[in-house]
N, C-alpha and C positions, 0 to 999 in steps of 0.2 A: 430441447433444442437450445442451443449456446450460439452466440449472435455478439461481434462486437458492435460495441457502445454506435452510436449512429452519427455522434453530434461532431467528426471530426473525418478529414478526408484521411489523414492517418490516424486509426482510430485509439491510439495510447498516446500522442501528441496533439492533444486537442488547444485549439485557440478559444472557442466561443462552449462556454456548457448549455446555452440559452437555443442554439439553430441548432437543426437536423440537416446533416450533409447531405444534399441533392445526390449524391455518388451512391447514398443508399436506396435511395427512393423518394418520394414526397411522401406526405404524413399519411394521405388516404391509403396509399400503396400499404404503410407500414400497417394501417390498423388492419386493413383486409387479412393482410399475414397473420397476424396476433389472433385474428377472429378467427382464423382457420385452424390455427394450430391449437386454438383452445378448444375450439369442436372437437376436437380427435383425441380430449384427455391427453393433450401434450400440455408440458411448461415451455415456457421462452424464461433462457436468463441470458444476462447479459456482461461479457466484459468489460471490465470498468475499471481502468486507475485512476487511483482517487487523490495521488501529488505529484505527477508527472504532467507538464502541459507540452507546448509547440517549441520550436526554436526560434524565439523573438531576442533572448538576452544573451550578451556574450560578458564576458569577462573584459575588464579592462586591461592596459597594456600591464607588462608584459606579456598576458595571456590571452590575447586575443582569438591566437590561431593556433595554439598547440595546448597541451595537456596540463591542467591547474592542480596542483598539490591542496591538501589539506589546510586549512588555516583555523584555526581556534576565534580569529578576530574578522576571517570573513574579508573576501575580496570585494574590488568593487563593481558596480555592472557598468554597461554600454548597451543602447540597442542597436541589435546589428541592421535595423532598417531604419530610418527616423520617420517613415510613414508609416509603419505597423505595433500597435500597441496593442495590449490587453484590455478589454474596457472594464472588466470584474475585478481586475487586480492589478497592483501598482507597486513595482522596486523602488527603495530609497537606500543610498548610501549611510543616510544618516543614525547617528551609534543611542542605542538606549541602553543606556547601563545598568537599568532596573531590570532589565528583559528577567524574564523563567524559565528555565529551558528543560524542557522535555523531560520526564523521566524515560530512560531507555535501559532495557535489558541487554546484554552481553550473550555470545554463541557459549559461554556454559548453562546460561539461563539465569543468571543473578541479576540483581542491576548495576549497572556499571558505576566501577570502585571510585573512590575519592581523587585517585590518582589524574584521572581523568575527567571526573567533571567539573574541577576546580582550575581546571585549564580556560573553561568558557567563561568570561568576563562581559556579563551583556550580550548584545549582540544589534543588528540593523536593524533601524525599525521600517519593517521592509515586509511585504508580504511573502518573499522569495527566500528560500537559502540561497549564498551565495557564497560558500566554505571551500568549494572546490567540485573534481566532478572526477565519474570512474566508468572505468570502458565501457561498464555493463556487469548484469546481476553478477555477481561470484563473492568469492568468500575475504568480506573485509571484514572489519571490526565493526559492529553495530551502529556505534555513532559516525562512523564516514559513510555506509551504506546507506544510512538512514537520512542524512543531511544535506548531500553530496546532487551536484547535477548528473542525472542518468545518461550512461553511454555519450556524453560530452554535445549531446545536440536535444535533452529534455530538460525545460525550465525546471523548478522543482517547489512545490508552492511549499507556504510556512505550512503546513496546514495544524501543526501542534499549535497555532495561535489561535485562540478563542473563535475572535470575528474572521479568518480566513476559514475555517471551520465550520461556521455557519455557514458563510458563503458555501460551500462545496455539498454541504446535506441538502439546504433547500435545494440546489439545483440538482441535483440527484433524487432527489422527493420527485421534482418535475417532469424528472423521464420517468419514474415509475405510474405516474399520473397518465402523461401525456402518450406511453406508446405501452401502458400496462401489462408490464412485464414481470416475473415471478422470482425474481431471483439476481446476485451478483457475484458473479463470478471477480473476486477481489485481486488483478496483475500486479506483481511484484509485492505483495500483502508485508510481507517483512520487512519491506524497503518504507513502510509507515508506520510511525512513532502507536505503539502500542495504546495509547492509552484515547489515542485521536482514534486509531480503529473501531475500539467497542464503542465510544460515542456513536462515528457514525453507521456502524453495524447496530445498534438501539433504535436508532434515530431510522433508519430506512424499514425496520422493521415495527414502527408505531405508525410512520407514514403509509405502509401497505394495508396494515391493518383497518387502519382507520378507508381503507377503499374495502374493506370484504376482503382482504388478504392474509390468512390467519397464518400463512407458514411460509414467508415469504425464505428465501435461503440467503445464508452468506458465505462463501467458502473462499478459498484465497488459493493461488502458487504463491510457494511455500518453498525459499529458498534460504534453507538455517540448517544449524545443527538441533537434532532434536530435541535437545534442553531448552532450545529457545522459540520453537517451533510450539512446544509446552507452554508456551506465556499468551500465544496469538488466538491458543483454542479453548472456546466455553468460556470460563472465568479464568482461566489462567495459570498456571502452577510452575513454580521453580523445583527444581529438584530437591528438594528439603521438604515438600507439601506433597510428594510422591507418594503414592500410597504400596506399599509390601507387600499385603494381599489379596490375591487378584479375587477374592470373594468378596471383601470390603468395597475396590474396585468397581463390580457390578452391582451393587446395592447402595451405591453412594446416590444422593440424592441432591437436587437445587437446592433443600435446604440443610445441607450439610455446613459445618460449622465454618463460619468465614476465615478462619486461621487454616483453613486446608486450601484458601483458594487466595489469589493473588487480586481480583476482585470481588467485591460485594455479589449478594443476589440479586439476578433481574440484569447482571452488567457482561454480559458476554457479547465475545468479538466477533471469530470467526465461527461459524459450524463443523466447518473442516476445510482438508487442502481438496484442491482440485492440480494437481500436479504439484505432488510433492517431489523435488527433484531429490533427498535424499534416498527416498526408494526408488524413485526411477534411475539414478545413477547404480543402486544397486541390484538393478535387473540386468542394466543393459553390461554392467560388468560381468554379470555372472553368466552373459549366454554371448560374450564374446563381442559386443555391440559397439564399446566403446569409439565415441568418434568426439569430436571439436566441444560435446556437452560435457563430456566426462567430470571439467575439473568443478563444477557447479557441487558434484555430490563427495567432494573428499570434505564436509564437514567433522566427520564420525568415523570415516572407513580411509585411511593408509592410501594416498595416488600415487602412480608411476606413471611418468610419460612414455615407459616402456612396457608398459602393458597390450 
């Protein structure tokens, strides 16, 4: 059974990671749930976005109230209430020029060229991106996807920063604890800096464990082209670390040689997609389906708005 996350009355705009939204139930309600469904050899997982918060931050002027462009150097914020803050996390305009910034992969599966990451100069020291923002999932370039305020009304935490990162696993540790649940179903998974994923896909998976949870899952939606979708799953692989025979393929092993894989052993991300939209776009093409999702899946496959 798949269950969004509990801790937010809009459950992929969350304010607080610490309360359980009364809109779900109170806690006793939840555990009786969990206890029934584990009676009956069911799982409970749970969706979970893991950099997307509430809409507390706007952009400062000129973009207060319409559509923010990309910036390399990062706009500034405003909060659109002056009584509602974040209490786990905190924007700052102010510029660190030491900053590190992210390794990211590219929709051919590479990492992304010199061209472009030599554009980033620092960045806020700030727990937020605030580069700009885009309508909603579809097919940008990695690092706007990645960095970018969702569908123009989701905060977007750092989370590729150390300590913002922490922050976000212990408290996801917390609900795996507190309402012992089996699993996370990872929204927008591609839209999170790859390398912050398999952290806390390890990290949620040491904590389950450590409860008598030996197979906890992590799977994600999965909106990429399939060379990049290849980076998110297991250890990783770019298409250069492809393997040619599909015999080698199935006899490959976790201790296969670390130059076939883009992380270490022991460091995998996702398990799998749970709506992958490149095949669902290529279903719903092929049996004539096509509606307002379509252009999610032209990563790979040729769109026509005349189809």
């Amino acid at each position: 059974m798949m269950l969004n996350m509990p801790w937010s009355a809009d459950g992929y705009g969350p304010l607080d990671f610490t309360l359980l939204d009364r809109h779900h139930g109170a806690i006793e309600e939840w555990r009786t749930l969990t206890t029934e469904i584990h009676r009956r050899g069911m799982y409970l997982i749970f969706d979970l976005t893991m950099a997307t918060m509430g809409n507390l931050l706007a952009f400062a002027a000129p973009y207060t109230n319409t559509s923010v462009p990309f910036s390399f150097d990062e706009h500034d914020f405003v909060w659109k209430d002056p009584q509602r803050r974040y209490h786990d996390f905190i924007p700052s305009d102010t510029r660190n020029e030491s900053c590190q910034m992210p390794r990211i992969w590219e929709q051919d599966g590479y990492l992304e060229p010199e061209n472009i990451t030599s554009k980033f100069t620092g960045c806020r020291d700030s727990e937020f991106d605030m580069y700009g923002d885009i309508k909603g999932t579809g097919s940008y370039p990695s690092y706007v996807n990645q960095l970018s305020r969702f569908a123009s009304v989701q905060d977007r935490l750092r989370e590729w920063r150390p300590d913002v990162l922490e922050k976000i696993m212990v408290m996801s540790c917390m609900q795996i604890s507190m309402l012992d649940i089996d699993g996370f179903r990872m929204d927008k998974a591609v839209q999170t800096t790859i390398d912050s994923m398999a952290a806390f896909s390890n990290y949620q998976r040491k904590c389950a464990k450590s409860l008598g949870k030996d197979n906890f899952l992590v799977v994600g939606e999965v909106v990429a082209d399939p060379k990049l979708a290849a980076v998110y799953f297991g250890r990783g692989k770019q298409p250069d670390q492809a393997l040619s025979n599909s015999v080698d393929a199935v006899y490959t092993s976790n201790a296969s040689s670390s130059d076939s894989y883009i992380r270490e052993f022991g460091n995998s991300a996702l398990d799998g997609a749970a709506f992958q939209y490149d095949v669902y776009g290529s279903l719903t093409r092929f049996l004539g389906l096509d509606g307002p999702w379509y252009a999610k899946s032209c990563f790979s496959i040729p769109c026509s708005t005349n189809l």
